[in-house]
N, C-alpha and C positions, 0 to 999 in steps of 0.2 A: 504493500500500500504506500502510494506515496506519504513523504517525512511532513509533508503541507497539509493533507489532508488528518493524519495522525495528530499532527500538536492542533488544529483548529479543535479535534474531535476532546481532546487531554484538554483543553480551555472550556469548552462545554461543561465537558465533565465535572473536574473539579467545582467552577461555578456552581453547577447544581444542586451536588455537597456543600458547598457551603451556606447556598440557601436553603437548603432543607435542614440541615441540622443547625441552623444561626439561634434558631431557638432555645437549643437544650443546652449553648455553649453561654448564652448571656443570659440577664437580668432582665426585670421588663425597661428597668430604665437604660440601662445602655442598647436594650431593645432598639427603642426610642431612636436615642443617637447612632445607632447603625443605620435603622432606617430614614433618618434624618442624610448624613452620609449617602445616601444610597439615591435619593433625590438628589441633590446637591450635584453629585456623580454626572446624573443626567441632564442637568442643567449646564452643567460646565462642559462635556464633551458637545453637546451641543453648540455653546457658544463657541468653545475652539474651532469649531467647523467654521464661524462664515468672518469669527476675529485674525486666529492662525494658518488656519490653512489656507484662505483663500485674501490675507491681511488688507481687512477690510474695519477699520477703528468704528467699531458699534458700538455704542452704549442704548441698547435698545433693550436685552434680555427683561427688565423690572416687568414693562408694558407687555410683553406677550406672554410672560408669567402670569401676570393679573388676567389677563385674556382670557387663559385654558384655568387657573383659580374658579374664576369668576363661570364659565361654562360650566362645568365640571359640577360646579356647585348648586346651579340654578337646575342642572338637569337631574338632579340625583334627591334636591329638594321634593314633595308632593305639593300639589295646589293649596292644601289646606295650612297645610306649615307656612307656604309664601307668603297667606292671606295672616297668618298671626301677624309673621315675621313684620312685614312692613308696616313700621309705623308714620311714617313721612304720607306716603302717599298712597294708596293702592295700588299692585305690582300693573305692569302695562299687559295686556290679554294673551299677548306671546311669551311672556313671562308663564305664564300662569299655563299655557299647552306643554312649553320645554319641560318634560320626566322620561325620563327611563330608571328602571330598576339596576341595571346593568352598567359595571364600573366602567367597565372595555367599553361600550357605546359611549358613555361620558364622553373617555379618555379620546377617541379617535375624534367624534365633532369636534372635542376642544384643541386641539393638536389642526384640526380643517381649518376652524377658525380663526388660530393665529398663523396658519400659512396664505388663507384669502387676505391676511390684511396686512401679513408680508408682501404679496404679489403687489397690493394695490397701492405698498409705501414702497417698494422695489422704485418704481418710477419719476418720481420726484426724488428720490435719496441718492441712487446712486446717476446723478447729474454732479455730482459735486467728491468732492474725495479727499481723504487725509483728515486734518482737523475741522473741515468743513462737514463733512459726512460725521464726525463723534459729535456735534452738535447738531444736526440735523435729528438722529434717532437720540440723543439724549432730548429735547425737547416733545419727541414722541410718546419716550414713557411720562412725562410730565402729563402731556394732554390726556392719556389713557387712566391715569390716577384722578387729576380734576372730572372728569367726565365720569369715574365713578362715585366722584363725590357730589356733582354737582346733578345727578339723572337718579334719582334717589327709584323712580318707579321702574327702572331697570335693576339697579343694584342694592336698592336701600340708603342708599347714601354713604354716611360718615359710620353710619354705626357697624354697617356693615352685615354680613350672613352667619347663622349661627345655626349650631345642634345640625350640621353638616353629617349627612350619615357615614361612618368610616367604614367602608368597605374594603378600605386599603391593608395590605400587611404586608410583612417583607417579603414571600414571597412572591405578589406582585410586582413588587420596589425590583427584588433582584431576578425577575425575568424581564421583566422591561430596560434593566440596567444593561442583563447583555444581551440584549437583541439594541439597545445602541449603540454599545461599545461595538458590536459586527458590524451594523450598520455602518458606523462613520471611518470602519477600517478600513471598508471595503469601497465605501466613497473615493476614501486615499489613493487607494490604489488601483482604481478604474480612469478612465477617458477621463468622466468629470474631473474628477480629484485629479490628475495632473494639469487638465486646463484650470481648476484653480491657484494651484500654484504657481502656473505661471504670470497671472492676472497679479498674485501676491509679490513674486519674485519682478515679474515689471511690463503695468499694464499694458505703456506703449507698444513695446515689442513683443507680447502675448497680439496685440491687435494686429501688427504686421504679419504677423506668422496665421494671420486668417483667423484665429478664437474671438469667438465671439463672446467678449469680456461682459456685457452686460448679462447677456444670458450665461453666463456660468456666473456670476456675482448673485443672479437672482434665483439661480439655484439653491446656493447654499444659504441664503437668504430664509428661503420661503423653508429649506429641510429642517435649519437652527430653529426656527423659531414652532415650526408642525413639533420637533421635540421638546422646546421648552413649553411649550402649551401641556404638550401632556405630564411634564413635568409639574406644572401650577396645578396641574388636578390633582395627582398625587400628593402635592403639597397641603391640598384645600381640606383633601380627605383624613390626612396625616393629623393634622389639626385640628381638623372640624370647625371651623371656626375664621373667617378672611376679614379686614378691612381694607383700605385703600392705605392706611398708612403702613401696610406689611410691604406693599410693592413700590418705596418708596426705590432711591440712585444705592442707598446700603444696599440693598438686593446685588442690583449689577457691579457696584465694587469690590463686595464678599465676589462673585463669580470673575472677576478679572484679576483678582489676586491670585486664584486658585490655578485658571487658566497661564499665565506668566508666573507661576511659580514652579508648574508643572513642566513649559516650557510651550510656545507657541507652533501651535501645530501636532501635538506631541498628546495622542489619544491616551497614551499606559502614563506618560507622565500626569496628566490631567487628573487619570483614576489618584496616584501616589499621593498626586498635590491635594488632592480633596478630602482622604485619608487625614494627613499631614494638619490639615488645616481647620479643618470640623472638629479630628478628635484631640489637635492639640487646644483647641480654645475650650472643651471642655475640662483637658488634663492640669490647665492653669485654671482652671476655679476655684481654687482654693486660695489663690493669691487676694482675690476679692475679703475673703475672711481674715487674712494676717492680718495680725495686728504689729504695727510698727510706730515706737515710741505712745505704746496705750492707746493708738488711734489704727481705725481699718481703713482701706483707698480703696472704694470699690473700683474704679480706674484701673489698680495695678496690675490686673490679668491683661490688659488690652496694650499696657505702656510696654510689658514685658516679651506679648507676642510680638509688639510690632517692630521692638527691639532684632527678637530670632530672625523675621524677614528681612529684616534689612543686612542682619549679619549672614544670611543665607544666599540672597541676592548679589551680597558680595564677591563672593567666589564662584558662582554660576550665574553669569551674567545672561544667559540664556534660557535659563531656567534649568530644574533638575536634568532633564533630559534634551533640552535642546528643541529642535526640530525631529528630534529620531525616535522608535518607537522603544522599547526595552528589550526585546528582539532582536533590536539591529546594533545591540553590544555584543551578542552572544552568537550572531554570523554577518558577515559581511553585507551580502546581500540575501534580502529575507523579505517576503511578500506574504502578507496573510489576507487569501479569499477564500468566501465559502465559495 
C-alpha cells in the first residue's frame, strides 16, 4: 500500500482514538477547555487558509463567526422559546419558520450563510489590498456586530440568545476538526492551493502567468469563512448562550495570534499554536490569584502570556513552523491527499 495512503489512514486513526476516548482521559472541566481548543482549532485553520496561505491581511473572522453563532442558534431555537426570548420586539416571521432539530443542518446553513456573504463582500474587498483590504473587512465585522445590536427582531438585540440547546460535544468538535484539518491540507496541495500561493507569494506575477487572482482570493474567501460559520455554531452550542459583544476584534486577534504563532500558512502549526495558546492561558490562571506584596493583579496571567509570545516570537520569526507543515521536517518532500 502506498506510504501516503498509510500515514493519511494512521492520522485518521489515531484522531479517532482520541476523540472517542477524550472522555475517560479528562475532567468535565478540562472537558470544557479541550472542546473549547477544538473550536478554536477550527477557526484558526480556517482563517490561515485565506490570511497565510493565500496572504490576504483579513480581519474579518469576528463577523462570520457571529454569522454561523447567530444561525446556528436561531435554527436550533423552537418558535415558542423565540417568542419568550424577545423582549425588545417581536422576532421578525422568518425568524420564527428558521428550526431544525438537527445540529448538522444548523451547522451546514450557517457555514452557507457566511460563504453567501463572503461571495457578496469578495467584491468590493478585494478591489483594494494590503493595509487597505485589513481595514476594509475589519470595518465588516464592526457592521455585522452593530446590526446585531441594532435589528433586535432578528437577533434580540444587546441582550442577546439564551438557553441555546447544546447538542454539541466533543465528539462532534473532533470530527469536524479533522474533516478541516483534511480539508485545508488538501486545498494546499491541489491547483487551488498553489494558485493561492502564488496570489500570496506575488499577485502581479500570479496575474501574468494567467491565474486568475480574484477568483482564487474568493475562493478561499468564501471556504474560510463557510468554516468559520460552522465554527460560530459550534461555539453558540458550546455555550449556549451568544451576544454581540462575544464577536467583538478580541475574537479575530485571539485567532491571528494563534495563526502567526503557528506560522503563516502552516495547517499542523496552526493545530500546535492553538494547543499552545488556549491551554497555556488556562495553565496561567493561577497567576490571577497570587498574591504579591498582600495584593492579587488579576492582569498578571495576561502580562505574563504576552511576555512568552513575544519571547517566542523572538527566535521564530516565522512562527513555530514557518510556512511548512510538521511532515515536511521528517521528509523532504511530502504531500498529504486523501
Amino acid at each position: 500500500m502506498n506510504k501516503l495512503i498509510i500515514r493519511n489512514i494512521a492520522l485518521i486513526l489515531l484522531s479517532i482514538a482520541f476523540v472517542y476516548y477524550a472522555g475517560d482521559i479528562f475532567g468535565a472541566y478540562k472537558m470544557f477547555v479541550v472542546e473549547t481548543i477544538g473550536i478554536y482549532a477550527i477557526l484558526a485553520l480556517s482563517y490561515n487558509l485565506i490570511n497565510g496561505v493565500t496572504g490576504q491581511f483579513s480581519l474579518e473572522p469576528n463577523g462570520f463567526v457571529a454569522i454561523g453563532a447567530y444561525f446556528t442558534a436561531l435554527m436550533l431555537l423552537p418558535a415558542d422559546a423565540k417568542l419568550d426570548m424577545f423582549a425588545l420586539v417581536d422576532p421578525a416571521p422568518i425568524i420564527l419558520k428558521m428550526h431544525t432539530s438537527y445540529l448538522l443542518v444548523a451547522l451546514i446553513v450557517s457555514g452557507i450563510a457566511a460563504a453567501i456573504v463572503a461571495l457578496i463582500l469578495s467584491f468590493p474587498v478585494f478591489r483594494v489590498r494590503g493595509d487597505y483590504l485589513a481595514i476594509v473587512t475589519l470595518g465588516f465585522g464592526f457592521i455585522i456586530r452593530i446590526f446585531a445590536i441594532n435589528n433586535p427582531q432578528y437577533t434580540n438585540g444587546a441582550i442577546g440568545l439564551n438557553d441555546i440547546p447544546s447538542n454539541v460535544n466533543f465528539y462532534w468538535i473532533g470530527a469536524l476538526l479533522i474533516v478541516t484539518f483534511i480539508v485545508m491540507l488538501n486545498i494546499i496541495y491541489s491547483k487551488f492551493g498553489r494558485g493561492m500561493k502564488a496570489v500570496r507569494d506575488d499577485e502581479d506575477a500570479a496575474t501574468a502567468m494567467g491565474i486568475n487572482t480574484f477568483k482564487m482570493k474568493t475562493y478561499a474567501f468564501m471556504t474560510s469563512a463557510f468554516f468559520e460559520g460552522i465554527g460560530g455554531g459550534l461555539l453558540a452550542t458550546l455555550i449556549t448562550t451568544i451576544t454581540p459583544d462575544q464577536f467583538s476584534f478580541l475574537l479575530t486577534f485571539q485567532l491571528l495570534i494563534i495563526v502567526v504563532l503557528g506560522g503563516l500558512g502552516s495547517m499542523s502549526g496552526t493545530l500546535i499554536a492553538t494547543i499552545l495558546v488556549m491551554a497555556g492561558m488556562e495553565a496561567l490562571r493561577f497567576l490571577d490569584d497570587l498574591k504579591i506584596g498582600g495584593e492579587t493583579h488579576p492582569g498578571l496571567r495576561m502580562v505574563v502570556f504576552a511576555i512568552i509570545l513575544i519571547a517566542v516570537m523572538l527566535f521564530a520569526r516565522k512562527g513555530l513552523l514557518g510556512d511548512k507543515e510538521l511532515f515536511d521536517y521528517f521528509k523532504k518532500s511530502s504531500k498529504w491527499v486523501c
